[in-house]
N, C-alpha and C positions, 0 to 999 in steps of 0.2 A: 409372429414377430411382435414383441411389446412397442407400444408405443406413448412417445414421451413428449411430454411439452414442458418447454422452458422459454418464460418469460421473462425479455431481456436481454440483450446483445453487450454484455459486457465483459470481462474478465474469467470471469468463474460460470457465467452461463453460455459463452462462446466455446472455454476450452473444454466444460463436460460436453457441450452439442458435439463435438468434432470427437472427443473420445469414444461417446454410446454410438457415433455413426460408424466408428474405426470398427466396434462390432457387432454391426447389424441393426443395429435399432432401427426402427422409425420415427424419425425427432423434427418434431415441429418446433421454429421458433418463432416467437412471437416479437415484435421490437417496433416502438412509434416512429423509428427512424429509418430513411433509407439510407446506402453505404454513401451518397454523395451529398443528403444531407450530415451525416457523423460528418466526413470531410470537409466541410463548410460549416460547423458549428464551431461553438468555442471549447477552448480545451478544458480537460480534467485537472484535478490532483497531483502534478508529477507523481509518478510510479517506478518502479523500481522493479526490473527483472532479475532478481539475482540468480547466485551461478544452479541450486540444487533446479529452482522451477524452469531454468532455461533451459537443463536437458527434458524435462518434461511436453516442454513447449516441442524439441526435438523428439520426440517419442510420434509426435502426433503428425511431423512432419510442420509445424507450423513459427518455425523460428524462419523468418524470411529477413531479417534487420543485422544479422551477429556480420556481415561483410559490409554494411554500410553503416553502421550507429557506432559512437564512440565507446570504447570498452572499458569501462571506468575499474581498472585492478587495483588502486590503493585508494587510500580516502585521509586528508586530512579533519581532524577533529579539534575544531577549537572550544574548551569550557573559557567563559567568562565568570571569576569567582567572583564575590560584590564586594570590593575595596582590593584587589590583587589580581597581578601581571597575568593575563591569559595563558592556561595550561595547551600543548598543541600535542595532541596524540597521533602519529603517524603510523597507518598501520594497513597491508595490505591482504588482497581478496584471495580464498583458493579458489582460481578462477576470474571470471569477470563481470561485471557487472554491467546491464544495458536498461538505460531509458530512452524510449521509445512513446512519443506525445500518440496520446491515445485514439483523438480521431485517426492517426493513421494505420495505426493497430488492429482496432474495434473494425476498422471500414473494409482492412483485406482479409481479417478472419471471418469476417460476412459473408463479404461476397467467396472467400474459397471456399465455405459451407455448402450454399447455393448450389457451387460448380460442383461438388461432392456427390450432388444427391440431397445436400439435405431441404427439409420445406422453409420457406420463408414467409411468412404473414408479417405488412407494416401497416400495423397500426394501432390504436389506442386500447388497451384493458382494464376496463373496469369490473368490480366487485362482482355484479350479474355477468357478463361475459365469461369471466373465471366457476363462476358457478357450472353455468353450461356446459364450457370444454370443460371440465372436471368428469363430466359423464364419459368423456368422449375419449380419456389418454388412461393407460395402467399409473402414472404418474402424474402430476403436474408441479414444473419448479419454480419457485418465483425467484426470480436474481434482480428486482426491482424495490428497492426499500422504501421509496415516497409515496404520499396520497394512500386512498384506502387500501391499497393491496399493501402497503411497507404497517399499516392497520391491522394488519391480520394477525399481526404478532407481536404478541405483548414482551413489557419489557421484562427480565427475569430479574430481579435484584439480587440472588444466592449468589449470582455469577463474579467473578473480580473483571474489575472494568475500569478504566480508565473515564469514568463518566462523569468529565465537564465537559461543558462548551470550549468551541475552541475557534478564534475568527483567526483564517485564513486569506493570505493574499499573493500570488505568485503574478508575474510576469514573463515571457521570453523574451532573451537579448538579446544583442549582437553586439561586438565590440568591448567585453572581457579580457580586462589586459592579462598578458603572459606575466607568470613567478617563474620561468624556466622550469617547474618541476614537474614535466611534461602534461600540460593542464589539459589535454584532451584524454588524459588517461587517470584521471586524480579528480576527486568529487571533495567539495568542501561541505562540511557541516557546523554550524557552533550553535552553542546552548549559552544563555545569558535569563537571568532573573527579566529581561525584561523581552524576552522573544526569542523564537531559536529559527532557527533559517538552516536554506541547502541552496547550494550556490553549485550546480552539474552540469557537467552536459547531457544534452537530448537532441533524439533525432528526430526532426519535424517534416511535415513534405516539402518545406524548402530547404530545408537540410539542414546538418549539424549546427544547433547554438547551445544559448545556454539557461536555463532555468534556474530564475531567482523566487523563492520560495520563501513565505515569512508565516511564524502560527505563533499567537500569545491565546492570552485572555481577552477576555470580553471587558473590558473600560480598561484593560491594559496598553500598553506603551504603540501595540500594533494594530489598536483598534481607531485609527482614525479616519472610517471609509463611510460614515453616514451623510453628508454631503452628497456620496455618489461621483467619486472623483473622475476627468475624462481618464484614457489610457496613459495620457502625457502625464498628468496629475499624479495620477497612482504613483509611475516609477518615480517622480520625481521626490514623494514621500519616503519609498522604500529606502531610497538613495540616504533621503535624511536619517531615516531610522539608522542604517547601520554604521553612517557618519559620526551619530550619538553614540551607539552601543556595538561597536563590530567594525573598529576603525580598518583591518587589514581589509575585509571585505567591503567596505568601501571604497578603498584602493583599485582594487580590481575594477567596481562597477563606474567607478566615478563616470567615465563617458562613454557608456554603454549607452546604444537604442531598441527602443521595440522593433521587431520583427515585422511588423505588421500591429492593425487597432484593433484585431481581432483575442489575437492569444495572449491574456489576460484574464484573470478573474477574483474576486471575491466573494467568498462567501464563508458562511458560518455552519459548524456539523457539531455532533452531539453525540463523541462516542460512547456506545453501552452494547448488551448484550440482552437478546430479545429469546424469548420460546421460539425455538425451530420450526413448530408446528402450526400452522393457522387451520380453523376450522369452521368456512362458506357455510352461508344462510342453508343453504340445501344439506347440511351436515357434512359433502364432502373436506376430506381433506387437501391442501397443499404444504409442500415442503421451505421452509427460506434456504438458502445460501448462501455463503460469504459476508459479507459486508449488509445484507440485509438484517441478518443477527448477530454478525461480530461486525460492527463499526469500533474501529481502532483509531488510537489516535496518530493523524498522521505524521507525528514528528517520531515514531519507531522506527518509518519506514518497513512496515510488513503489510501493507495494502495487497496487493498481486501477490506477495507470497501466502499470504491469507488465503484470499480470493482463489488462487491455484491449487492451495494442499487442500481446501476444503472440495475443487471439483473434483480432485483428483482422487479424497476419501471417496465422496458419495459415485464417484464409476467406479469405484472396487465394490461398494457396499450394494450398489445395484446388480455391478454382475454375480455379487455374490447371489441374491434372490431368489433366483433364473424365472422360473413361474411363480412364484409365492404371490400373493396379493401383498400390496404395501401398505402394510397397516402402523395406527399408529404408532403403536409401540417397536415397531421395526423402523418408523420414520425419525425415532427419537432416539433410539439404538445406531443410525449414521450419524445424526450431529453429533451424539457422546465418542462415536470413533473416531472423528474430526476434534473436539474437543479436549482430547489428550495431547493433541498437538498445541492448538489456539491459546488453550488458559496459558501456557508459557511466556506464549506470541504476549497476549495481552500484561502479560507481568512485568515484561521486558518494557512496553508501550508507558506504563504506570511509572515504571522506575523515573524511566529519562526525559518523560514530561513532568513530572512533580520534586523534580533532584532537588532546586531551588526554592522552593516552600518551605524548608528549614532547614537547620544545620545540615551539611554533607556529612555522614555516615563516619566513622572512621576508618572504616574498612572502606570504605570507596574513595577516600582521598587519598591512601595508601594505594587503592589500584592505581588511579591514575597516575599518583608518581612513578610506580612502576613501568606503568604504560610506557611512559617519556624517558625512563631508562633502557629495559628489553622490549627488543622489538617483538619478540616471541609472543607478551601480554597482549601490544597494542593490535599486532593479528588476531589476536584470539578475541579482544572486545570488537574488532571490524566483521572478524567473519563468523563474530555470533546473529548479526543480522539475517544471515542465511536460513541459522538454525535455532534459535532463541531456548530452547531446549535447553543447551549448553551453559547459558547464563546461569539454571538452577544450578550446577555445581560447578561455580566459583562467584561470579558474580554478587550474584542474590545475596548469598551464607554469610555472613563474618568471619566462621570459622573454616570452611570450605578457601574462600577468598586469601586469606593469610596462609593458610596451608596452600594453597596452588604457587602463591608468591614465594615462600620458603624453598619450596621444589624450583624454583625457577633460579632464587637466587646461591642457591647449593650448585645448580650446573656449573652456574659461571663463575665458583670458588670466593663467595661474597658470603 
């Protein structure tokens, strides 16, 4: 029986542990957390399960949330243009979509590992430790990108990358007024020159609220958290920001409250794309995964479906193996299987974080109006989030893009 180490309890090193264990492996996980500190820490990122990785998550048995979490099937899209009336693209999901706050996620796919059979180590890995157990596994994954082990792996610059800095600040609410268009099943997003935001629901372990999400620049319009605001402070900023820039979604939040003084955060990320392969003082090798070497920007929204297509490559790529030794040109031969996928992901992340850096396209201001014509389009830009793939041929192209519009507007005798 091979045996596997993965370190890190997150996303993409939870769902490969539970896939290698579905056949046979021996998988050790490595993680500084236990499941009831994750439950008592602060939250992530919001994330987004959409519909293709949620049968995934169902493959493995480990979709526990789709009868209690709100099922977000359409999405409104607001662009704010700079000097012109907000465009609103309405378009819905094939399927549904679930966020799911991650300590509570992360904490029951732990602990059902455990119950599984599989190993659990909590606690701290550093650089010499990874050395050692490198003797000790046919594998070892790191799904931890900070401190010296997120170290191990250089940045690759050939790769397309969405790589600025980008400050980040979310809160959960409570108290998000109703627009009647069934707002527990409807996820808001808008893009503005001066911050783009996601206004969702999510299911927390106090149950359904809502997720106010903000990402700019660094001395942009949403960087104003060096102070160190309380949790009251922050939203009451947030509030202001979309008061300025994002009057409908103000609307909504004007007398919304925290949840609690816990779930909030900020911080600052750096998306880019890293060598898959790191290579310990001792010569052995380790693999990264997910967001260790594709950090995305999080306003794509492809975090977890990142994070998931990539474990869900590298358990084909391992069972492919069967005994082989995992060397390195076999270890760089799964990111590139994984990587036919990603560079899309990442294309799509590029577009819609840098829309506002100069003129809109011609052909993208033509989709959009589209968009807000046939709904057929605005489904096809909501449920490319799924599959990013898709944007290459219409999105992306000019001439792809106008021809998909012509074909749309010949159905409807236009």
């Amino acid at each position: 029986m091979r045996k596997i180490l993965i370190v890190g309890a997150g996303q993409s090193g939870l769902h490969l542990a539970h896939g290698l264990l579905s056949h046979g492996y021996d998988v050790t996980l490595i993680t500084g957390q236990t499941s009831i500190e994750i439950r008592t820490g602060r939250p992530s990122i919001t994330q987004f399960t959409l519909p293709t990785v949620l049968g995934y998550e169902r493959e493995l048995q480990l979709d526990f949330w789709s009868s209690v979490a709100p099922h977000m099937e359409k999405f409104n899209v607001h662009m704010y243009p700079p000097g012109s009336p907000p465009m609103v693209i309405q378009g819905r999901n094939d399927g549904y979509i679930l966020s799911v706050d991650r300590r509570v996620k992360m904490a029951d796919w732990l602990e059902y590992f455990e119950d599984r059979g599989g190993k659990v180590v909590i606690h701290g890995v550093t650089l010499s430790d990874l050395d050692y157990f490198s003797r000790m596994f046919d594998l070892v994954v790191v799904a931890v990108g900070a401190g010296e082990l997120g170290a191990l792996f250089d940045r690759d610059p050939s790769r397309i990358s969405a790589a600025r800095e980008r400050v980040l600040a979310q809160v959960y609410i409570d108290g998000v007024a109703s627009t009647g268009d069934s707002d527990d099943t409807t996820g808001w997003v808008a893009t503005t020159p001066a911050g783009n935001v996601f206004l969702v629901p999510v299911l927390t372990a106090q149950g359904p609220c809502h997720s106010l999400f903000l990402v700019g620049e660094p001395g942009g319009a949403v960087d104003t958290w060096h102070d160190k605001p309380s949790p009251q402070q922050q939203l009451d900023r947030m509030k202001d920001h979309l008061r300025q820039h994002m009057p409908e979604y103000y609307e909504r939040c004007r007398n919304a409250v925290l949840i609690d003084g816990k779930s909030r955060l900020i911080e600052r990320l750096h998306p880019q794309v890293r060598q898959p392969v790191g290579r310990l003082p001792s010569g052995g090798l380790v693999l990264g995964i997910a967001d260790v070497v594709v950090t995305t920007d999080p306003f794509g929204g492809q975090g977890w479906n990142n994070s998931t297509r990539c474990a869900k490559s590298y358990l084909t790529s391992i069972l492919d193996r069967g005994d082989r030794p995992f060397d390195e040109a076999y270890l760089r031969r799964m990111f590139e299987d994984f990587w036919s996928y990603g560079q899309s992901a990442e294309m799509w992340a590029q577009m819609i974080s840098t829309m506002w850096d100069t003129e809109l396209p011609e052909h993208l201001q033509e989709v959009m109006g589209a968009a807000m014509v046939y709904p057929e389009v605005a489904d096809r830009w909501i449920q490319g989030w799924d599959y990013p793939p898709d944007y290459q041929n219409w999105l992306l192209d000019p001439v792809l893009a106008r021809k998909y519009l012509a074909e749309v507007a010949a159905t409807r005798g236009r």
